[in-house]
SEDO-526025 format. One record per atom (N, C-alpha, C): chain; atom name; x, y, z. Coordinates in pm, 1 decimal, decimal comma, padded with zeros to 6 digits, m for minus. Layout:
// residues N
<"A"; "CA"; <X; Y; Z>>,
...
//
This chain:
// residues 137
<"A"; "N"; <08914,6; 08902,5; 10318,3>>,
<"A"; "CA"; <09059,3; 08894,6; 10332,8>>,
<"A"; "C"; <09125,8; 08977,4; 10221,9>>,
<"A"; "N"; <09236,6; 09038,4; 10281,8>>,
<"A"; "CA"; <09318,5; 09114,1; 10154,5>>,
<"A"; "C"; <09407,9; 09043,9; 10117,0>>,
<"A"; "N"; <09441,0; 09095,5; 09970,3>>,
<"A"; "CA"; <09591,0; 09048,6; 09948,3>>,
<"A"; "C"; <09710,5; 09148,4; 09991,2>>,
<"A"; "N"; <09796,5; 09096,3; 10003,2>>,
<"A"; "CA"; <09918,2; 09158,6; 10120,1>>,
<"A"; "C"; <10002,6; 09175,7; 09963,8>>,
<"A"; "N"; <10066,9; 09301,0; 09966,5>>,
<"A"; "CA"; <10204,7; 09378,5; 09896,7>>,
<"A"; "C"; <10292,7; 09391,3; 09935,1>>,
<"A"; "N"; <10412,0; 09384,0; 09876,2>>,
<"A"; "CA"; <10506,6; 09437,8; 09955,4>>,
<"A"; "C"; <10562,2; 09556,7; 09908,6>>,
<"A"; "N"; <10668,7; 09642,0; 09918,5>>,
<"A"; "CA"; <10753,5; 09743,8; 09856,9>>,
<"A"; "C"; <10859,7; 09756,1; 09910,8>>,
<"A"; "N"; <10987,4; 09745,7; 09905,8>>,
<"A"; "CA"; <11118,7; 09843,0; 10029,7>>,
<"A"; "C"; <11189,9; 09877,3; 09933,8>>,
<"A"; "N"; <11325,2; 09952,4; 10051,8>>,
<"A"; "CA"; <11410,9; 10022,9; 09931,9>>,
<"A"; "C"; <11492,7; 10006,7; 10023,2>>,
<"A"; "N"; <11639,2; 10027,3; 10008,5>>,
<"A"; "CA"; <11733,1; 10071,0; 10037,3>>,
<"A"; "C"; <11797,2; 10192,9; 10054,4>>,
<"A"; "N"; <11785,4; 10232,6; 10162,5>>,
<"A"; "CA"; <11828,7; 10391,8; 10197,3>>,
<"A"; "C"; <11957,0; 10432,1; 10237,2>>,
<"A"; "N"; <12046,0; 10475,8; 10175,5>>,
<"A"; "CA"; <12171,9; 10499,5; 10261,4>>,
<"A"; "C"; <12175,4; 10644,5; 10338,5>>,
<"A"; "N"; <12133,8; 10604,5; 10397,1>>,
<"A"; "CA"; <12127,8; 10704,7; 10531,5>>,
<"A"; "C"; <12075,2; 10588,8; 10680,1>>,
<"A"; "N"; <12117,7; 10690,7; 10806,1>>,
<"A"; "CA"; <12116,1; 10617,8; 10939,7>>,
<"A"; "C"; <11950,4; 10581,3; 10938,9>>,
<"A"; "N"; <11968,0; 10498,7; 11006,1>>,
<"A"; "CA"; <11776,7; 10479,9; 11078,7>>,
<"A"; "C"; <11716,2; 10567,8; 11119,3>>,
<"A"; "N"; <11777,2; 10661,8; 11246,7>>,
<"A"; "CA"; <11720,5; 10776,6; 11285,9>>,
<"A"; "C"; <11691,7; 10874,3; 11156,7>>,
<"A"; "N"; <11767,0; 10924,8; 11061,1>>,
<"A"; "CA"; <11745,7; 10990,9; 10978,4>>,
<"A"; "C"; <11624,4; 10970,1; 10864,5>>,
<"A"; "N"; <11634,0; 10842,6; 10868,7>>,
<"A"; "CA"; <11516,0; 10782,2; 10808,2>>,
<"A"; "C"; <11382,8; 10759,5; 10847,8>>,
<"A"; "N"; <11373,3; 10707,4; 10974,7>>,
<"A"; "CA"; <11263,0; 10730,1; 11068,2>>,
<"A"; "C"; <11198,4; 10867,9; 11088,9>>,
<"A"; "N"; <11286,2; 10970,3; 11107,3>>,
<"A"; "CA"; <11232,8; 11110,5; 11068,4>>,
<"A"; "C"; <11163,0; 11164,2; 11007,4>>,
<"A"; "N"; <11239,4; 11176,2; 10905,7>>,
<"A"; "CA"; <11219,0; 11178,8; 10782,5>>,
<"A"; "C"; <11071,0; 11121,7; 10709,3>>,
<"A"; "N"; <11071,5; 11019,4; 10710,7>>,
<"A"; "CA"; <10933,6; 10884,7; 10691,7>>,
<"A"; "C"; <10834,6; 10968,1; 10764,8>>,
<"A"; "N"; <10825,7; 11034,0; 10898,9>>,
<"A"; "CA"; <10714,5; 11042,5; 10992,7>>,
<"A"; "C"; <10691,4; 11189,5; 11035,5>>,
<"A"; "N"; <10808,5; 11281,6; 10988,2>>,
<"A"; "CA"; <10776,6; 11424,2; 11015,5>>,
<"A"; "C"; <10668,7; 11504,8; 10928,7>>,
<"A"; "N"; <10578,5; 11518,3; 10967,3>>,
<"A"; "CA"; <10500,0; 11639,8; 10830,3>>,
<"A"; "C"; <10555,7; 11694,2; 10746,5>>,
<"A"; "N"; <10637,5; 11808,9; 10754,6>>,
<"A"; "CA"; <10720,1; 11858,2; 10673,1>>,
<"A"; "C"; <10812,0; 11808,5; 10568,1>>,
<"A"; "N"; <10855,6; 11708,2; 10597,6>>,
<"A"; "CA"; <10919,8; 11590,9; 10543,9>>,
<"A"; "C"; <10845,3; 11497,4; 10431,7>>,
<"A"; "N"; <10752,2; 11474,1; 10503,9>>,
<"A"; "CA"; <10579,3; 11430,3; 10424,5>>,
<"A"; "C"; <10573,7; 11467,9; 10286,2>>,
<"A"; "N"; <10550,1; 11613,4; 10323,4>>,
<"A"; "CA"; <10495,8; 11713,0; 10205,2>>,
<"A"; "C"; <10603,0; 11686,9; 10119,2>>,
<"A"; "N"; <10740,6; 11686,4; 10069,9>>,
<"A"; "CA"; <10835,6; 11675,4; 09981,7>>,
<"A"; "C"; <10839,4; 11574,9; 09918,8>>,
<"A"; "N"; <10808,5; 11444,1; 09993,4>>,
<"A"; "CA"; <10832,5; 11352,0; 09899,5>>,
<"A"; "C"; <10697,2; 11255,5; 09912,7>>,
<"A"; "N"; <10612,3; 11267,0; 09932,6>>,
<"A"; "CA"; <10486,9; 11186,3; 09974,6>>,
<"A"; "C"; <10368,0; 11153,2; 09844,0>>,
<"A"; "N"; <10468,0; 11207,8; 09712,9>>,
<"A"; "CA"; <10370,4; 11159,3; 09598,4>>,
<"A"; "C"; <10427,9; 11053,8; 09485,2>>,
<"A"; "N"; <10374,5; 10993,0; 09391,5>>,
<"A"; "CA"; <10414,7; 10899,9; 09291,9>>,
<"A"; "C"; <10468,4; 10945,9; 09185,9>>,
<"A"; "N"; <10429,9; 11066,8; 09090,0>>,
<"A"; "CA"; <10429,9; 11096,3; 09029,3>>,
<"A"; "C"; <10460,6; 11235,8; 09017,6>>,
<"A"; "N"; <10567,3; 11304,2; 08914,5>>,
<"A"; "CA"; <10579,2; 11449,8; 08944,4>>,
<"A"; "C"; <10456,5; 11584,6; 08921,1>>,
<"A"; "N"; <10365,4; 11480,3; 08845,0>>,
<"A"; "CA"; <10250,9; 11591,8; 08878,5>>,
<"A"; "C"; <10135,5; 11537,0; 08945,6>>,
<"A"; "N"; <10179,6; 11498,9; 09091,5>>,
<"A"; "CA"; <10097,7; 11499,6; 09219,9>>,
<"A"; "C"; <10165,1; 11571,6; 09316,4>>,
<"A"; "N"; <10118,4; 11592,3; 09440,6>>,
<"A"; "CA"; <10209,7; 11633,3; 09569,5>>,
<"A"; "C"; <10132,9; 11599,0; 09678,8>>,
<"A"; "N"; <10168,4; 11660,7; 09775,0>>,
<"A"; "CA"; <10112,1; 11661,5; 09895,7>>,
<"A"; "C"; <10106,0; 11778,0; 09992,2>>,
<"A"; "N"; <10032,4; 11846,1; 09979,0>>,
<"A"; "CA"; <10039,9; 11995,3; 09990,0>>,
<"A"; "C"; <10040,2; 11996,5; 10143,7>>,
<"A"; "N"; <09988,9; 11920,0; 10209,8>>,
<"A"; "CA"; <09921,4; 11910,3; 10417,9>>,
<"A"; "C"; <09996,4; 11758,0; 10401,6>>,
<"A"; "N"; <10012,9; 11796,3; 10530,4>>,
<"A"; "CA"; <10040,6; 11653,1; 10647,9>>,
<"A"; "C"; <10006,7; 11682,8; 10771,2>>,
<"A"; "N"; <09982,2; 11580,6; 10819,2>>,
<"A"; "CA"; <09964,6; 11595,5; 10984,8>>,
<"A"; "C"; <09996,6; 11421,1; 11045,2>>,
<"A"; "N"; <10060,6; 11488,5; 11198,7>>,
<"A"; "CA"; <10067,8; 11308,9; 11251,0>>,
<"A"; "C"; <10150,9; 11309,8; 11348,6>>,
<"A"; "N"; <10008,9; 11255,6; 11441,1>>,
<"A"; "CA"; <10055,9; 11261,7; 11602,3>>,
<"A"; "C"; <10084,6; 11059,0; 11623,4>>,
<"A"; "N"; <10201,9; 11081,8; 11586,3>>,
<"A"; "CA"; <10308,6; 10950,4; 11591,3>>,
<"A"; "C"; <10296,3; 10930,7; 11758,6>>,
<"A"; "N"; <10176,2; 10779,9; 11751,7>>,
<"A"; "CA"; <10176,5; 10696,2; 11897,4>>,
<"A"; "C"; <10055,5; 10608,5; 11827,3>>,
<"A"; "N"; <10060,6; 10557,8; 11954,8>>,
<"A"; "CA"; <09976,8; 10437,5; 11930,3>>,
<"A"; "C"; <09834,9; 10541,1; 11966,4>>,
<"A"; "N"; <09696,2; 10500,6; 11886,8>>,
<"A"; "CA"; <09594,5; 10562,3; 11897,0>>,
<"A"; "C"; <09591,7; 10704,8; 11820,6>>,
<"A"; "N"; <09731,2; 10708,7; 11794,0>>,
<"A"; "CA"; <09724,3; 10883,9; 11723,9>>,
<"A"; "C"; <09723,2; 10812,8; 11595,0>>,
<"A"; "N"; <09698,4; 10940,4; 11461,0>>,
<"A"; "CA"; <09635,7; 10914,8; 11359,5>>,
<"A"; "C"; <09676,0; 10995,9; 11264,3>>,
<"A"; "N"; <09715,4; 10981,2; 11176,8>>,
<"A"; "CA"; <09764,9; 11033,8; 11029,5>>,
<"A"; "C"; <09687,2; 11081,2; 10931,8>>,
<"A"; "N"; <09677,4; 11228,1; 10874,7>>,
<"A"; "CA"; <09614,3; 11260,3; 10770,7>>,
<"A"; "C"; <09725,5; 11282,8; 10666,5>>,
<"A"; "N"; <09735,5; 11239,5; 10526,5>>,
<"A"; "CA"; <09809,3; 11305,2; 10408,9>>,
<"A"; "C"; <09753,6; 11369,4; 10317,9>>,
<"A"; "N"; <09734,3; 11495,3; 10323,5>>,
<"A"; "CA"; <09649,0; 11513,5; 10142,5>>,
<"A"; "C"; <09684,4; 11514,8; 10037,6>>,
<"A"; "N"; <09674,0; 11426,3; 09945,7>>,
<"A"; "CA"; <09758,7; 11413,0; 09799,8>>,
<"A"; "C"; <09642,1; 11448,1; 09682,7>>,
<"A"; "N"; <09708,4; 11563,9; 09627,4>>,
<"A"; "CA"; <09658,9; 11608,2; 09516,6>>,
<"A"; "C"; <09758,2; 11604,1; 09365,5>>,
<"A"; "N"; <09635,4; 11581,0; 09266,1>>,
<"A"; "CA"; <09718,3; 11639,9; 09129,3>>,
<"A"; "C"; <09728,9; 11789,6; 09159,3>>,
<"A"; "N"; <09893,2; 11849,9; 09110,8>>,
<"A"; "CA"; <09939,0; 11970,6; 09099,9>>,
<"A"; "C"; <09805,8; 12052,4; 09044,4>>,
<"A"; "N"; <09723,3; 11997,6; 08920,5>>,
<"A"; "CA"; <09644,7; 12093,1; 08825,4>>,
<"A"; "C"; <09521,7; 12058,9; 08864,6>>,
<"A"; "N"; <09528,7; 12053,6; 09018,6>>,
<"A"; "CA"; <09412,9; 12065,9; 09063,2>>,
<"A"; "C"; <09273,2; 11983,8; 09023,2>>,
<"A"; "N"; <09270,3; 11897,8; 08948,1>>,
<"A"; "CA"; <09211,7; 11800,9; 08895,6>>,
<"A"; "C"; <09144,5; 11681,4; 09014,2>>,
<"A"; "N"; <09240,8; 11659,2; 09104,5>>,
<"A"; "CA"; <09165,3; 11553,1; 09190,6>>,
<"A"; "C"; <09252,5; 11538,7; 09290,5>>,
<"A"; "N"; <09204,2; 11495,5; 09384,3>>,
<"A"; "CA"; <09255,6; 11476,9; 09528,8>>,
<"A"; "C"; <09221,8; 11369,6; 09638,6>>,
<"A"; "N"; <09244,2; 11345,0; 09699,8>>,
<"A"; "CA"; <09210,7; 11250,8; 09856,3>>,
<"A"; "C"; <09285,3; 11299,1; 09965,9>>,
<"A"; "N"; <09225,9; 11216,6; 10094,8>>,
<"A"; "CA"; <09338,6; 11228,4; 10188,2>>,
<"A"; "C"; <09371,7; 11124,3; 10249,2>>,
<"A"; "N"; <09465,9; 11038,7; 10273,9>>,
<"A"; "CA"; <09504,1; 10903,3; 10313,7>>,
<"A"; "C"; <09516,4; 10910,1; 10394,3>>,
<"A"; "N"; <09523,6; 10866,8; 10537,7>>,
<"A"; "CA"; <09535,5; 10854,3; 10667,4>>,
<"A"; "C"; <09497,8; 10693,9; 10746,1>>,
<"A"; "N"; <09565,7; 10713,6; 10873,0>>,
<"A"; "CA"; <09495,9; 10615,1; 10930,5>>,
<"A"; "C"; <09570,1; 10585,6; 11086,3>>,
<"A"; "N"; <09535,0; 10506,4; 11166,9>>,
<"A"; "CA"; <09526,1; 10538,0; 11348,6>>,
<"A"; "C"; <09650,6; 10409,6; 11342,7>>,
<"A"; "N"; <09696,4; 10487,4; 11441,1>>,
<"A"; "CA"; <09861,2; 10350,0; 11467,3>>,
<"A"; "C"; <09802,3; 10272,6; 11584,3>>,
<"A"; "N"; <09855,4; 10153,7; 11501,8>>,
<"A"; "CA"; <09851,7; 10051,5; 11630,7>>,
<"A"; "C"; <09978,7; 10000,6; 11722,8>>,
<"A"; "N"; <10077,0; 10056,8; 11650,3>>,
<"A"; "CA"; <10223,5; 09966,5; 11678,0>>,
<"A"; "C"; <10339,2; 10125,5; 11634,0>>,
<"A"; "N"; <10364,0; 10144,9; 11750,6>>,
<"A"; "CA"; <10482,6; 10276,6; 11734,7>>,
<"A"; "C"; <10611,1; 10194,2; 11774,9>>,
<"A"; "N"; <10720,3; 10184,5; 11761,5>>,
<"A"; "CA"; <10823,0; 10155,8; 11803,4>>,
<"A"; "C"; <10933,1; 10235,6; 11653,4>>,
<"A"; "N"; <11100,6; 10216,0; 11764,4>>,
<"A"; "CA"; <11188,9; 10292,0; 11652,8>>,
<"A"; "C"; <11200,3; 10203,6; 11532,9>>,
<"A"; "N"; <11160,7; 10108,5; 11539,3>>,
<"A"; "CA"; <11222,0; 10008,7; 11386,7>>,
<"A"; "C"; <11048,4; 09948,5; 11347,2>>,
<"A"; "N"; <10914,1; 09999,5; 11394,2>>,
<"A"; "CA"; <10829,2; 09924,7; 11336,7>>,
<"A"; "C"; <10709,6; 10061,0; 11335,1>>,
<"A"; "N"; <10595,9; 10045,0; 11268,2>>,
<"A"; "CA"; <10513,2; 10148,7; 11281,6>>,
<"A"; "C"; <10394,6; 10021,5; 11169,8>>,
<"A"; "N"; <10289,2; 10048,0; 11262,6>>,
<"A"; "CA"; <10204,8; 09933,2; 11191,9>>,
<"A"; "C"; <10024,7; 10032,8; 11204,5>>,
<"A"; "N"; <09992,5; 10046,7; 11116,8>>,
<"A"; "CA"; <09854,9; 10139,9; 11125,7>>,
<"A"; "C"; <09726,9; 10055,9; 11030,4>>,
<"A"; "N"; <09603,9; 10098,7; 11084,2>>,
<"A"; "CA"; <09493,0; 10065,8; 10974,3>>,
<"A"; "C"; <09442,2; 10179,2; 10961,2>>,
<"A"; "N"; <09399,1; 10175,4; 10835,5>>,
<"A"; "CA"; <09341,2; 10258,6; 10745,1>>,
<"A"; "C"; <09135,8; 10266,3; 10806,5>>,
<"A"; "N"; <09063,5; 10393,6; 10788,0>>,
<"A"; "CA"; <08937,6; 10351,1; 10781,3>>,
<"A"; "C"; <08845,8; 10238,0; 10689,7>>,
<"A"; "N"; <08880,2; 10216,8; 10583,7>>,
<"A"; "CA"; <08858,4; 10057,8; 10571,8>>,
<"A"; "C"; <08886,0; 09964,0; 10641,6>>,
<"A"; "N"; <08962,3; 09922,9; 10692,6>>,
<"A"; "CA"; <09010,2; 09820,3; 10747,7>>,
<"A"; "C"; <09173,5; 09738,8; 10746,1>>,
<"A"; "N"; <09165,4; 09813,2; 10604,8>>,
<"A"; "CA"; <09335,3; 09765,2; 10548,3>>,
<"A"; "C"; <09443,4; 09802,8; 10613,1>>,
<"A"; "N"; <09500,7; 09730,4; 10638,9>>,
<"A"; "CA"; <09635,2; 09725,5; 10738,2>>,
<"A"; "C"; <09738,9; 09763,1; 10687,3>>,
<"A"; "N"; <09851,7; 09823,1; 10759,0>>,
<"A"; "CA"; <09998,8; 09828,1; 10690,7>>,
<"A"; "C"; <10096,1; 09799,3; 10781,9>>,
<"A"; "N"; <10204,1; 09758,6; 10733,1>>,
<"A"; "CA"; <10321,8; 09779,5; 10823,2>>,
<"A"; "C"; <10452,2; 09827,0; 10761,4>>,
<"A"; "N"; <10517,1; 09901,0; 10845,1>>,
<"A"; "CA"; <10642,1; 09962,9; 10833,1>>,
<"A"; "C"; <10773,4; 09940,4; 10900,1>>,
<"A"; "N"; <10812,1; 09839,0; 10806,2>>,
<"A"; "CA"; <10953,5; 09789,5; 10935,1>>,
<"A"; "C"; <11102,9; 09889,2; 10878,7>>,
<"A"; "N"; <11155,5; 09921,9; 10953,2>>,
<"A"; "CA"; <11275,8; 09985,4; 10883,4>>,
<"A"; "C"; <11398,8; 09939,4; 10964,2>>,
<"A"; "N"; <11510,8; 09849,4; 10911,9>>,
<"A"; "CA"; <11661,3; 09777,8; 11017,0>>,
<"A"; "C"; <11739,1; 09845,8; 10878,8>>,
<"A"; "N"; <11837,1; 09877,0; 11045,8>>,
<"A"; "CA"; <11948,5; 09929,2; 11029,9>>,
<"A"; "C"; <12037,1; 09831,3; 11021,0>>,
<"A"; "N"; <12136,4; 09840,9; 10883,1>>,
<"A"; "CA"; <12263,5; 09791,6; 10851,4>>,
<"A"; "C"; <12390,9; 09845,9; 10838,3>>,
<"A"; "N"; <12395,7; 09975,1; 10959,9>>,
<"A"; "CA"; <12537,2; 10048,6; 10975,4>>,
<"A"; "C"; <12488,5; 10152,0; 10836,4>>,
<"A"; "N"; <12552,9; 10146,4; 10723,8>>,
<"A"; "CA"; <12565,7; 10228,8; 10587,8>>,
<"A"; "C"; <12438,4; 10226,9; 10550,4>>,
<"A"; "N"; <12367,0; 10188,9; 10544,9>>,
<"A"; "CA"; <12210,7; 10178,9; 10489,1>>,
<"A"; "C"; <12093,0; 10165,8; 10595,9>>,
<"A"; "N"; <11989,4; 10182,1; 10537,3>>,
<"A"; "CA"; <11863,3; 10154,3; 10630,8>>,
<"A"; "C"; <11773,3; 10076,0; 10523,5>>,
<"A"; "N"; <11700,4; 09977,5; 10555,4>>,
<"A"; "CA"; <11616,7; 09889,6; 10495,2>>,
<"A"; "C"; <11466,2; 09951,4; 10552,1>>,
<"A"; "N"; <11406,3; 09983,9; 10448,3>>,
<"A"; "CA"; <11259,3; 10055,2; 10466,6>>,
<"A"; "C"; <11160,2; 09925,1; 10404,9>>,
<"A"; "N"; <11067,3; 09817,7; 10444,8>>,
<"A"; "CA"; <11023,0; 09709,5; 10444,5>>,
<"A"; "C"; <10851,7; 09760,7; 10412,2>>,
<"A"; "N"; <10762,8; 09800,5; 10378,5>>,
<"A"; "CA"; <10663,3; 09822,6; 10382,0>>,
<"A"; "C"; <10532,1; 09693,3; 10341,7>>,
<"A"; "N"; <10424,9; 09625,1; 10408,3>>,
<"A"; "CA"; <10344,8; 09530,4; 10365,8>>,
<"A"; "C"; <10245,5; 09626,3; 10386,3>>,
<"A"; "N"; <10174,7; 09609,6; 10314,1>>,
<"A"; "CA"; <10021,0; 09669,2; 10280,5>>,
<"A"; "C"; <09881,5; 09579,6; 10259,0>>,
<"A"; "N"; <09776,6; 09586,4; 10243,7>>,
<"A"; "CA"; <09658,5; 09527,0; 10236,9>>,
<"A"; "C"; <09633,0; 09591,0; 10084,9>>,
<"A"; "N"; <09598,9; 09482,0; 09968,9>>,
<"A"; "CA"; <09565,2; 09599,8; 09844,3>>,
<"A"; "C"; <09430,1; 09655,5; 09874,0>>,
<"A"; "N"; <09417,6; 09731,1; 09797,6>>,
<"A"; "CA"; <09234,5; 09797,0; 09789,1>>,
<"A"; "C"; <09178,8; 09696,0; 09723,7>>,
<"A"; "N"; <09056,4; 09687,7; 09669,6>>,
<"A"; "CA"; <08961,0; 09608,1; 09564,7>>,
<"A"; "C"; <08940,6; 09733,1; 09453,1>>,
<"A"; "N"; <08968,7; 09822,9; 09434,5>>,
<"A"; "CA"; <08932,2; 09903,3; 09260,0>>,
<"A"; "C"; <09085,8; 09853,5; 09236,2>>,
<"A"; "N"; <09159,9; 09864,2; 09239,9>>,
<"A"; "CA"; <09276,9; 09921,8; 09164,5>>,
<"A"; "C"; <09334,4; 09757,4; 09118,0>>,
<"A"; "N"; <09420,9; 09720,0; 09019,7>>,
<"A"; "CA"; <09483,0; 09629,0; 09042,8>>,
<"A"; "C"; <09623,8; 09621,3; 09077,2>>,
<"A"; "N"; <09588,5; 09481,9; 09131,3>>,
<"A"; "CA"; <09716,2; 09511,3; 09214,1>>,
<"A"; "C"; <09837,1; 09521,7; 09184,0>>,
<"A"; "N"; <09915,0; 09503,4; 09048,1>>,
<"A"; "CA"; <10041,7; 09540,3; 08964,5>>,
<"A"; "C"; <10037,5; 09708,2; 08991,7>>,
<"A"; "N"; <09932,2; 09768,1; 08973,7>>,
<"A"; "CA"; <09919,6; 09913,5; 08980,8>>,
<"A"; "C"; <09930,2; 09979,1; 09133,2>>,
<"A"; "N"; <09889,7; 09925,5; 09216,1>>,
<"A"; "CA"; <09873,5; 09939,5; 09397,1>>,
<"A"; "C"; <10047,1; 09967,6; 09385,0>>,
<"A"; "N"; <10103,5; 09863,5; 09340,3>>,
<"A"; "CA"; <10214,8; 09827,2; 09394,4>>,
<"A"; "C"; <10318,0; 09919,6; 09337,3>>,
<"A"; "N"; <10310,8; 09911,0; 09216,8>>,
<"A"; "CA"; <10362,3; 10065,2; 09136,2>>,
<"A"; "C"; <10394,3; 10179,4; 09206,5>>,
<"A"; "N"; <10295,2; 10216,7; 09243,1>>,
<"A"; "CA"; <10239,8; 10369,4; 09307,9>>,
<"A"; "C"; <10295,5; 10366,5; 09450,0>>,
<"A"; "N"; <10264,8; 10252,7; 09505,5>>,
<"A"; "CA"; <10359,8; 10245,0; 09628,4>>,
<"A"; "C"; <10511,4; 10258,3; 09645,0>>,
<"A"; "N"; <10551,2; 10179,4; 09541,1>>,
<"A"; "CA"; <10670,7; 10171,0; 09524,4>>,
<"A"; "C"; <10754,9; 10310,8; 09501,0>>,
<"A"; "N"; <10676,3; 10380,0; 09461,0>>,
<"A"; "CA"; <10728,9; 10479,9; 09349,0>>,
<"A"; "C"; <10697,0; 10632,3; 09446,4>>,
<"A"; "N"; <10639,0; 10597,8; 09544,7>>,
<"A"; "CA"; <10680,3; 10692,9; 09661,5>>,
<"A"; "C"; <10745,5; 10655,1; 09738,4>>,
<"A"; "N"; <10765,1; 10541,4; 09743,0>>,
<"A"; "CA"; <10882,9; 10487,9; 09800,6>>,
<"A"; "C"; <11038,7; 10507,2; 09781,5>>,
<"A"; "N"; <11011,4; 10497,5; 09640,3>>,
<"A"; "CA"; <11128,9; 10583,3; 09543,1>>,
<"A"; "C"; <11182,1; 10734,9; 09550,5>>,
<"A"; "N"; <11072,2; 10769,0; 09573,3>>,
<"A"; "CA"; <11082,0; 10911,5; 09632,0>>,
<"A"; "C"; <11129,4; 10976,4; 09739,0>>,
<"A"; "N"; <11064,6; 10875,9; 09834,9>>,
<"A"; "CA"; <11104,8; 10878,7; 09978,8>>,
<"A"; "C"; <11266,4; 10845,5; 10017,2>>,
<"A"; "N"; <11327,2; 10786,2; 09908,8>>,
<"A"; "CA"; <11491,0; 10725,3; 09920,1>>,
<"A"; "C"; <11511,5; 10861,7; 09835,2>>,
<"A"; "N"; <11473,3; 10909,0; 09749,8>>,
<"A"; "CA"; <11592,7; 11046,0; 09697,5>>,
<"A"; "C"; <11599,2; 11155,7; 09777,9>>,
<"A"; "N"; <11445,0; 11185,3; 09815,4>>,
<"A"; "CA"; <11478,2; 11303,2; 09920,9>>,
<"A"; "C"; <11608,6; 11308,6; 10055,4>>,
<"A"; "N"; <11514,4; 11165,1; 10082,7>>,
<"A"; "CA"; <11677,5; 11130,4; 10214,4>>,
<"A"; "C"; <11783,7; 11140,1; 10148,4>>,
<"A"; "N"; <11822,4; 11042,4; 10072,7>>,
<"A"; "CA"; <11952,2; 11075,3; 10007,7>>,
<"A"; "C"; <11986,6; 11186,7; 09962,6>>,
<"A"; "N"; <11915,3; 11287,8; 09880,9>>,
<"A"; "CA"; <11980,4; 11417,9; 09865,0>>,
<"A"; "C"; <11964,6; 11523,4; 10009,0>>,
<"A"; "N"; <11861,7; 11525,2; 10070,9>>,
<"A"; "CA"; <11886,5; 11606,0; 10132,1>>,
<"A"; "C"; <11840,9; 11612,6; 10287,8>>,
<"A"; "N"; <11846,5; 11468,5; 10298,6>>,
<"A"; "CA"; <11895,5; 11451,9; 10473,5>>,
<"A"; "C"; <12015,6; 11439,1; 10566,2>>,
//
């Protein structure tokens, strides 16, 4: 059994804009890292149920890398719910409140990392993910 995380933010921008945004590749690549010296150089993601997500997140200095991904189980406009090849689950709820959008994220933690730190890192692209929209969606 995992332990479950949470993260959201508050976005002032529409749902649609946010939903976009969250799920377009291109979009991906800009804001899809924690830290200013990581990025995400590739994205890919055929958004449906059975389709499947690759992200590649690297340190800028080339030092180390992965690629995060994982197969949707649950597409809809306000929910997006996927597992990872481990097994770890996520979900993505995002409601609209007219002026804002509420971005809701639960996660499964890993077992290396702890989990004050999981949550950090999540958060903090999460953080990311609200400035880009906000500046420039």
């Amino acid at each position: 059994m995992f332990h479950k995380i949470e993260v959201i933010s508050k976005i002032f921008r529409p749902l649609e804009v946010v939903y976009e945004a969250y799920n377009h590749p291109d979009d991906v690549t800009k804001w899809n890292h924690a830290s200013d010296d990581w990025h995400s150089p590739h994205a890919e993601n055929d958004l449906r149920v059975g389709g499947s997500f690759k992200y590649r997140m690297e340190a800028k200095d080339g030092s180390f890398g992965f690629d995060f991904g994982g197969v949707y189980d649950v597409v809809t406009h306000d929910r997006i719910f996927y597992h990872m090849s481990d097994g770890r689950e996520v979900e993505v709820k995002f409601k609209n409140y007219g002026d804002y959008t509420i971005v809701h994220i639960t996660f499964d933690a890993e077992k290396t990392n702890p989990i004050d730190l999981q949550k950090e890192g999540w958060q903090s692209i999460l953080d990311n993910f609200k400035r880009y929209v906000e500046t420039y969606k």
